[in-house]
Backbone bond lengths (Angstrom), bond angles and torsions (degrees), N, CA, C in turn:
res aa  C-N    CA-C-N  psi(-1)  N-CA   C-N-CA  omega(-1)  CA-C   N-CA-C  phi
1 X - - - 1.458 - - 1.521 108.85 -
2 X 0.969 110.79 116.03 1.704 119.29 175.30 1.651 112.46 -80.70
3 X 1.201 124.85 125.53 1.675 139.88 164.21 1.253 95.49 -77.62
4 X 1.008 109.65 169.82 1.118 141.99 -172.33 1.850 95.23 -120.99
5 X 1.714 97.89 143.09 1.678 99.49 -176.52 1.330 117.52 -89.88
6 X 1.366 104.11 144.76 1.115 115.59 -171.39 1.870 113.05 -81.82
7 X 1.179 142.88 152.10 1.087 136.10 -172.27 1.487 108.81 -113.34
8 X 1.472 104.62 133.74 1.691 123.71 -163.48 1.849 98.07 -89.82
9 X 1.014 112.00 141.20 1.475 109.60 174.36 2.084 95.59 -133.02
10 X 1.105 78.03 118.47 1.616 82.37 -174.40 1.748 129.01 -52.20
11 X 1.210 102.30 -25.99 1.425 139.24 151.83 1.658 127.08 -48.97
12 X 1.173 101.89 -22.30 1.430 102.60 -162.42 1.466 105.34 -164.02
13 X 1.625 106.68 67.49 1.347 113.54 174.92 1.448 142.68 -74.52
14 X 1.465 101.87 3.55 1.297 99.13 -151.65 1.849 98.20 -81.30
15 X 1.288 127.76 -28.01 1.359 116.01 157.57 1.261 130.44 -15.75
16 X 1.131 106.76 -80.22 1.897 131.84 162.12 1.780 102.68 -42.33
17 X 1.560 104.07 -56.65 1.952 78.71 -177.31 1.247 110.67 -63.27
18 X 1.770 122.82 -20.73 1.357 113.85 -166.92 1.684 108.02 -87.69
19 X 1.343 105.77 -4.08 1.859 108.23 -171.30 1.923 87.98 -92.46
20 X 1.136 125.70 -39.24 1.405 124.65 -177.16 2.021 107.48 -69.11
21 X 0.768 100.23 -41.73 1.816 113.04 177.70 1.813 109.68 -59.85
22 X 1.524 110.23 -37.77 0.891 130.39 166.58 1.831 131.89 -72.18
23 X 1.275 107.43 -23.67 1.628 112.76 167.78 1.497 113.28 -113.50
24 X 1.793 93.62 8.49 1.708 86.92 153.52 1.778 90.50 95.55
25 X 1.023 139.55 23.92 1.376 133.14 -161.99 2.026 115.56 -145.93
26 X 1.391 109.18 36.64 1.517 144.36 -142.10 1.810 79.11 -107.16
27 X 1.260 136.67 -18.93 1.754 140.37 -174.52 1.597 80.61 -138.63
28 X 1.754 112.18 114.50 1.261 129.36 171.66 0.984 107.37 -83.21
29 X 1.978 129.49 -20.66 1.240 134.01 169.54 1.776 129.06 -67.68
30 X 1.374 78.88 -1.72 1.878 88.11 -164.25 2.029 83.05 -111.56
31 X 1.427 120.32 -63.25 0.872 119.71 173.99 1.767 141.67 -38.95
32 X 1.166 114.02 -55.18 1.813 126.46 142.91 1.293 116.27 -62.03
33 X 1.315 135.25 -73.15 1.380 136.03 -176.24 1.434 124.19 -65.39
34 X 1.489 105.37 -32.85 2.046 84.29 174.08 1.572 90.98 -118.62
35 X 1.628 145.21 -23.15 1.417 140.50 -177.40 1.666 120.04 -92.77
36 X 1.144 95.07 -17.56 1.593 111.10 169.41 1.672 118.06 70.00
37 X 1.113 103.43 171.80 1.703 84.78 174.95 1.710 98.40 -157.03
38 X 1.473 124.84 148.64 1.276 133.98 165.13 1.343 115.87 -54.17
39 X 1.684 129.60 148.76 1.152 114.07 145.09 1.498 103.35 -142.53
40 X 1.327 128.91 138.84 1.207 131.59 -145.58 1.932 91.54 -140.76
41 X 1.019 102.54 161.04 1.764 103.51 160.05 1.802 93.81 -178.05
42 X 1.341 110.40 151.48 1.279 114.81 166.66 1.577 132.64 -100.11
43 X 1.176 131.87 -146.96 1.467 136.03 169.14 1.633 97.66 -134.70
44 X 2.008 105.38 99.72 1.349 102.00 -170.41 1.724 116.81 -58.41
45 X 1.259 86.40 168.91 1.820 98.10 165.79 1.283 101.34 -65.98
46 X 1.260 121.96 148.07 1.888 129.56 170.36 1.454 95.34 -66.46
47 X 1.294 147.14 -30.44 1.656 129.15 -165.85 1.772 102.47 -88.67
48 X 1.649 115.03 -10.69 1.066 133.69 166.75 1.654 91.27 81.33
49 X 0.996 125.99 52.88 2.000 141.25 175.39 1.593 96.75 -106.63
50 X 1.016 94.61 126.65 1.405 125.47 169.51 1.733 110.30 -57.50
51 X 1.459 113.14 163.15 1.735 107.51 -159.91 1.825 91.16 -149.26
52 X 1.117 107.46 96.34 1.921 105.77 -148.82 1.566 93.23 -152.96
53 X 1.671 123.39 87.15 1.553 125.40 8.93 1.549 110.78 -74.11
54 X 0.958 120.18 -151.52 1.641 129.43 168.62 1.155 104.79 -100.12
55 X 1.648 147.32 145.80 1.448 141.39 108.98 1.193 116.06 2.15
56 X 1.563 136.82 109.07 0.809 132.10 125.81 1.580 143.96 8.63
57 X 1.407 130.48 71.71 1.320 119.52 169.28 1.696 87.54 141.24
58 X 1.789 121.14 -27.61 1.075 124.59 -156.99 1.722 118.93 -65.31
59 X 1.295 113.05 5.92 1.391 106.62 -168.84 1.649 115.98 -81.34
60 X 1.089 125.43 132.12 1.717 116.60 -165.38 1.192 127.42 95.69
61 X 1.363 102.82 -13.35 1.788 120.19 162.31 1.705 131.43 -126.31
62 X 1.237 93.54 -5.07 1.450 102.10 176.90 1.709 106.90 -132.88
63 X 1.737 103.77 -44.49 1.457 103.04 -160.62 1.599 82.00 -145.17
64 X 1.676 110.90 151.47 1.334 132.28 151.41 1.529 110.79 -153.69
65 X 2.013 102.39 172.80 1.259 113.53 175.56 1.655 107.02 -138.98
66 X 0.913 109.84 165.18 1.411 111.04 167.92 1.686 127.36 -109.08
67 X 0.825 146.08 -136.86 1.527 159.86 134.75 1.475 103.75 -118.03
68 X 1.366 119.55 138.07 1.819 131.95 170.80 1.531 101.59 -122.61
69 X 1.064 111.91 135.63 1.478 123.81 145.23 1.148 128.63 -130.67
70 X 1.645 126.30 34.01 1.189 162.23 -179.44 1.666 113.51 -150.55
71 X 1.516 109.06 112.44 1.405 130.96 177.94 1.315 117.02 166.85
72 X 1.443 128.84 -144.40 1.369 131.53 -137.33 1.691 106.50 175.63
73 X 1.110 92.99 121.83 2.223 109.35 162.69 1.695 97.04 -102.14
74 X 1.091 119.30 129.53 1.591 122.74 157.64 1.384 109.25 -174.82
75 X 1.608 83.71 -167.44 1.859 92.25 -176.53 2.008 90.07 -120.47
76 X 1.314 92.48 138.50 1.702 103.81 151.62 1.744 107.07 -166.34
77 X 1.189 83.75 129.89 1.615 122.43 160.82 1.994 89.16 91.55
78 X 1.168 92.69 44.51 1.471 98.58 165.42 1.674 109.68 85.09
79 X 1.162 137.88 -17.48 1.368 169.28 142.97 1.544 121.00 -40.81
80 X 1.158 111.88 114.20 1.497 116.28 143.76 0.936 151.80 -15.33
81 X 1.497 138.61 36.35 1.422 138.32 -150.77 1.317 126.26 -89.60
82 X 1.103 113.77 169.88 1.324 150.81 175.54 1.381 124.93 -119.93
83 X 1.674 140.61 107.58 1.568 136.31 -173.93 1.621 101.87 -118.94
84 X 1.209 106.09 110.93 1.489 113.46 -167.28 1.845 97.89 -118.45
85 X 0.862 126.23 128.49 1.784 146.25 -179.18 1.463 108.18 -95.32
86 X 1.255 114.97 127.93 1.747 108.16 -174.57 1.497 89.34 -150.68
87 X 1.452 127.52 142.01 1.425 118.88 -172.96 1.713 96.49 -122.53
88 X 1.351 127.88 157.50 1.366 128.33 -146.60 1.509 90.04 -76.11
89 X 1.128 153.89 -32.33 0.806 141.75 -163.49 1.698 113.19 -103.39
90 X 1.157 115.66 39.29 1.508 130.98 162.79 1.670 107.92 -100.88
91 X 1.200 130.17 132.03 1.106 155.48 -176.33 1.755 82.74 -51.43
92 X 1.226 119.12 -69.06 1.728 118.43 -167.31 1.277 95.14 -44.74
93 X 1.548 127.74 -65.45 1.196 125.52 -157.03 1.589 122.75 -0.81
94 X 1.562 119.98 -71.17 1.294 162.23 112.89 1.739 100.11 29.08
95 X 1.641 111.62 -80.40 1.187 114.94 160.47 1.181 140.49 -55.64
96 X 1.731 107.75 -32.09 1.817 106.98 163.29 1.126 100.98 -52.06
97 X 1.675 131.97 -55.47 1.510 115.31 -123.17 1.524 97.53 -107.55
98 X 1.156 117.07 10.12 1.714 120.07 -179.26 1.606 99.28 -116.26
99 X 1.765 121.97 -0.03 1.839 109.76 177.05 1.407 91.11 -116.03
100 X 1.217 82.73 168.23 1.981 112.28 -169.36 2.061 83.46 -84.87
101 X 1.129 117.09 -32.92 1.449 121.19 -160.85 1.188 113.47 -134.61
102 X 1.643 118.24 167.09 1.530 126.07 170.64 1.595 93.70 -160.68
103 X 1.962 105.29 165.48 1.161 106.98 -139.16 1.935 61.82 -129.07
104 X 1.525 119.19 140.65 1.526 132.04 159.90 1.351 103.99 -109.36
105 X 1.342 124.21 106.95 1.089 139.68 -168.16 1.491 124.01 -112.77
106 X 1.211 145.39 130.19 1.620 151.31 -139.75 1.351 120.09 -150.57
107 X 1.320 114.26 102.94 1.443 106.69 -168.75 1.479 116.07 -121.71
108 X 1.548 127.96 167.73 1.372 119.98 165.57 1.208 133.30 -27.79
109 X 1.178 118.28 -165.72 1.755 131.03 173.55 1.475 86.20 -107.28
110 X 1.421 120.30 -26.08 1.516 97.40 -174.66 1.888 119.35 -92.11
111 X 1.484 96.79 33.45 1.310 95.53 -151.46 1.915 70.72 -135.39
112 X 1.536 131.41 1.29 1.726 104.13 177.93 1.335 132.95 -77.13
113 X 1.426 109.19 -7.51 0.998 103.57 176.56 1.494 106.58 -58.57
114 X 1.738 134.23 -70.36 1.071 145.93 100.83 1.416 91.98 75.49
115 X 1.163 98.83 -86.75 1.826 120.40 -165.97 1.306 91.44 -75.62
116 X 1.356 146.07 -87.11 1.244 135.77 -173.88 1.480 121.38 -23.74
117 X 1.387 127.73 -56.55 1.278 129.82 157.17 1.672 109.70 -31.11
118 X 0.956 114.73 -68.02 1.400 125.09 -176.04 1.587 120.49 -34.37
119 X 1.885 87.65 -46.84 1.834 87.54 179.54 1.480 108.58 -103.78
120 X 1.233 118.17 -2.85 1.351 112.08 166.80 1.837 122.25 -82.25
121 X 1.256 99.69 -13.89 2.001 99.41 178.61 1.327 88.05 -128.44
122 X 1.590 85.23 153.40 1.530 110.57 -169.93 2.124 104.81 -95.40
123 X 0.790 106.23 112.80 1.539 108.99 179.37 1.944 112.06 -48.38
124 X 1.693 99.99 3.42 1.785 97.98 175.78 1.857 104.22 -82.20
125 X 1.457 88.87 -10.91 1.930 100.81 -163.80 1.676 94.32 -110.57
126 X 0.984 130.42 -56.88 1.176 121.24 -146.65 1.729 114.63 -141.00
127 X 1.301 101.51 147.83 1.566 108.78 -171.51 1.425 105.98 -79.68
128 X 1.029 129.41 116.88 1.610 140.59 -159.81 1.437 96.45 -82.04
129 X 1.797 114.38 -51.19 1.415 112.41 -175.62 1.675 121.24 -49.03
130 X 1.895 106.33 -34.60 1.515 118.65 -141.33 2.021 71.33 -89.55
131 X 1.215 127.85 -26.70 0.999 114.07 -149.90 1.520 99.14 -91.29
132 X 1.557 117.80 -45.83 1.799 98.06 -177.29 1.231 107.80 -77.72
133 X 1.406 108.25 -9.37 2.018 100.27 -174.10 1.539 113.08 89.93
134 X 1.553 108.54 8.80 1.778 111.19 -176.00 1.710 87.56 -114.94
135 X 1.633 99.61 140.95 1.205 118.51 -170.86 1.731 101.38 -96.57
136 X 1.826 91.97 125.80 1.505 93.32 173.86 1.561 125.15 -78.53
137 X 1.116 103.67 163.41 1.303 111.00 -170.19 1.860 129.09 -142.95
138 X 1.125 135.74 148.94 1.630 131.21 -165.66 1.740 102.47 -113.43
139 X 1.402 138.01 85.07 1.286 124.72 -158.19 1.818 99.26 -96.99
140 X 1.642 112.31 -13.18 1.793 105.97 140.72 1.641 101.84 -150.78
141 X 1.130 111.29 176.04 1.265 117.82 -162.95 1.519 113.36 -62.50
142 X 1.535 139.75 111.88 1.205 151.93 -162.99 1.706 121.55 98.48
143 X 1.462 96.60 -36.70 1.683 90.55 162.28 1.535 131.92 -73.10
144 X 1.312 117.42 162.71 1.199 117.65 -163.26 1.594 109.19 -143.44
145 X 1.068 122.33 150.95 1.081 125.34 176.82 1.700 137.26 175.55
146 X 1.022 147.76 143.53 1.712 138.97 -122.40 1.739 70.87 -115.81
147 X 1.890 101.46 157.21 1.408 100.18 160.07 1.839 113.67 -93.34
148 X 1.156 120.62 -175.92 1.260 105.25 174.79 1.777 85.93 120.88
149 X 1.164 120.84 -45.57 1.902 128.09 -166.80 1.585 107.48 -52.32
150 X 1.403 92.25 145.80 1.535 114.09 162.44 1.472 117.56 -91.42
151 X 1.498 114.67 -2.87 1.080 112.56 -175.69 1.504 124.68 163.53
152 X 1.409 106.52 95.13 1.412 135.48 179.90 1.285 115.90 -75.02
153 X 1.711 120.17 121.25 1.299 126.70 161.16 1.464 122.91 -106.13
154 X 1.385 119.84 100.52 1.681 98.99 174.58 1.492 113.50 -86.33
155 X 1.490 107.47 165.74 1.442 105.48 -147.99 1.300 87.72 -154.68
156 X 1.761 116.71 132.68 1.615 121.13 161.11 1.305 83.98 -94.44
157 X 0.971 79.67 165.78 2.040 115.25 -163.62 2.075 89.60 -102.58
158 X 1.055 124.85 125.10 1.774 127.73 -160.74 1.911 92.68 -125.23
159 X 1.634 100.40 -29.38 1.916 94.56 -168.63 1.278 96.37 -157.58
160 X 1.278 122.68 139.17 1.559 135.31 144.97 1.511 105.31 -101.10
161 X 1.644 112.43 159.64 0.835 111.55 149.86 1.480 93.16 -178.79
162 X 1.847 102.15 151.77 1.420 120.92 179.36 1.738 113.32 -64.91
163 X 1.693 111.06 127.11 1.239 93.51 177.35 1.748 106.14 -71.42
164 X 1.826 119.03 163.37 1.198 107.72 -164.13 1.750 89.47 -122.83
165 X 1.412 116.49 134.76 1.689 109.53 -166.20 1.248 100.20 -79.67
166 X 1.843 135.21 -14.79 1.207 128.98 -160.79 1.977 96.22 -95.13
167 X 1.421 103.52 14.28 1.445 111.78 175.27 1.574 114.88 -102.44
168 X 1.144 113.59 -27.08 1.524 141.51 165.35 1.685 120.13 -50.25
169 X 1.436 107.54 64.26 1.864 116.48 168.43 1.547 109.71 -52.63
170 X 1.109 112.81 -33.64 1.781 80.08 -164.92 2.160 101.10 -103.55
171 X 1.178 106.62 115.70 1.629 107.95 -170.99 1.373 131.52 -40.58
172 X 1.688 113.21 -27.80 1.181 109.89 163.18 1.287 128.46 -70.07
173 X 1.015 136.50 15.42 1.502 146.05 -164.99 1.786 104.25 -104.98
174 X 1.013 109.66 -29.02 2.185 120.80 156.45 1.323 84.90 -74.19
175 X 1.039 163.08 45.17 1.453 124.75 148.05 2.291 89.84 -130.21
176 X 1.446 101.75 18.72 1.264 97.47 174.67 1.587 105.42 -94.22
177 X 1.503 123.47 -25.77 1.154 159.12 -173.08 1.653 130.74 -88.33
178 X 1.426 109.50 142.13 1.579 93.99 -173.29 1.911 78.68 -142.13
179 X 0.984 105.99 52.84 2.131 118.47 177.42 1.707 90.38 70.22
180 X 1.230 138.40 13.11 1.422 120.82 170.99 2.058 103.28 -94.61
181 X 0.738 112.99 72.38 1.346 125.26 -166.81 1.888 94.60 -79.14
182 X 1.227 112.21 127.40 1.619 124.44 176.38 1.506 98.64 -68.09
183 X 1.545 88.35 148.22 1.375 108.39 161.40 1.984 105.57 -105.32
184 X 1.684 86.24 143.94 1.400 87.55 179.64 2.043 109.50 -98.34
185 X 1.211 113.30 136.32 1.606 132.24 146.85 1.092 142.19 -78.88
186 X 1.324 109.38 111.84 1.395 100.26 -158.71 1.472 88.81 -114.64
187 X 1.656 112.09 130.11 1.771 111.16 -163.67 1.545 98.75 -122.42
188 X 1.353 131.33 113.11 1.526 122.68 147.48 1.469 117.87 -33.10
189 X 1.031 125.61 127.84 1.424 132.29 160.96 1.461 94.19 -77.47
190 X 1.871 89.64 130.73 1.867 74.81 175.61 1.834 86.95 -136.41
191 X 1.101 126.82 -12.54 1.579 139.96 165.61 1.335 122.44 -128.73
192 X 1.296 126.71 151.82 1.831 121.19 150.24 1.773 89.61 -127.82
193 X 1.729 71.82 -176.75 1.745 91.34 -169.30 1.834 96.41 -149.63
194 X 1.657 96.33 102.81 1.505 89.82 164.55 1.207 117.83 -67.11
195 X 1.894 97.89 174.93 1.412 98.93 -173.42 1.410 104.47 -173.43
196 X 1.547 150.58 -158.07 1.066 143.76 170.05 1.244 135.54 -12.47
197 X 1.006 152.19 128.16 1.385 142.43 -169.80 1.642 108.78 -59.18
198 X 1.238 123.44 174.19 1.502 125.64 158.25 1.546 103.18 -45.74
């Protein structure tokens, strides 16, 4: 069953903290780092029309997502955010940097396999949707995201930027790296979309 999105007013967050408190995701450290989260975005239609379900077969040529367990919930520049990490050599990459948006997406425990699939195949090989059996979906034009979630963020994309290694103080942090250094996203929350319980 698809919701309909809810609209973020940067001003008046407490909705959004109360829709995140609610899918169980209230510790962003437990949620990104040990529960993980999707981030998906597509290559819009030129009339800018939404694509809700997807075509069949379309994943890797129109739309993908990844699995993250590296990012960020906060506020900057007064805003709602979202900090999503994508390193050039991720199939999404490609899709961040050609959408206006991306969708941070959060799902059950009964949904890891799900996510594991996700970050283990590369969307240049394989249809991510055909493979967990969760139907993708566009909840605004460039975001992306599988159904099955406890909790959908769509997100305009506000900043890229290359992480820089000669910015990197503490030395073990090159040994995360082989020169594919992430670029960071920085996404307005501007909707979520409940959904499954925790």
């Amino acid at each position: 069953m698809k919701r309909e999105p809810v609209p973020v007013d940067p001003a008046k967050t407490a909705p959004l903290g109360a829709a995140l408190a609610r899918a169980g995701l209230a510790d962003p450290f437990d949620a990104i780092g040990e529960r993980w989260m999707l981030v998906g975005a597509s290559l819009p239609h030129a009339d800018g029309a939404l694509r809700d379900p997807f075509a069949p077969g379309t994943c890797g040529r129109e739309w993908n997502l990844m699995t993250a367990s590296w990012g960020g919930l906060g506020v900057l520049w007064n805003r709602p955010v979202v900090f999503a990490f994508v390193r050039p050599t991720r199939h999404s990459f490609g899709f961040m940097n050609g959408s206006p948006r991306f969708a941070a997406s959060f799902y059950p425990e009964s949904r890891r396999k799900a996510l594991a699939l996700c970050g283990a195949k590369s969307g240049r090989d394989n249809d991510k949707a055909a493979e967990t059996g969760l139907e993708a979906f566009e909840p605004a034009p460039g975001a992306v995201a599988l159904e099955g979630h406890s909790l959908v963020l769509v997100c305009r994309t506000l900043h890229r930027q290359d992480l820089d290694p000669e910015g990197f103080l503490d030395p073990a942090i090159h040994g995360h790296y082989d020169k594919d250094w992430h670029r960071l996203y920085v996404g307005q929350v501007e909707a979520f979309i409940e959904g499954e319980a925790r």
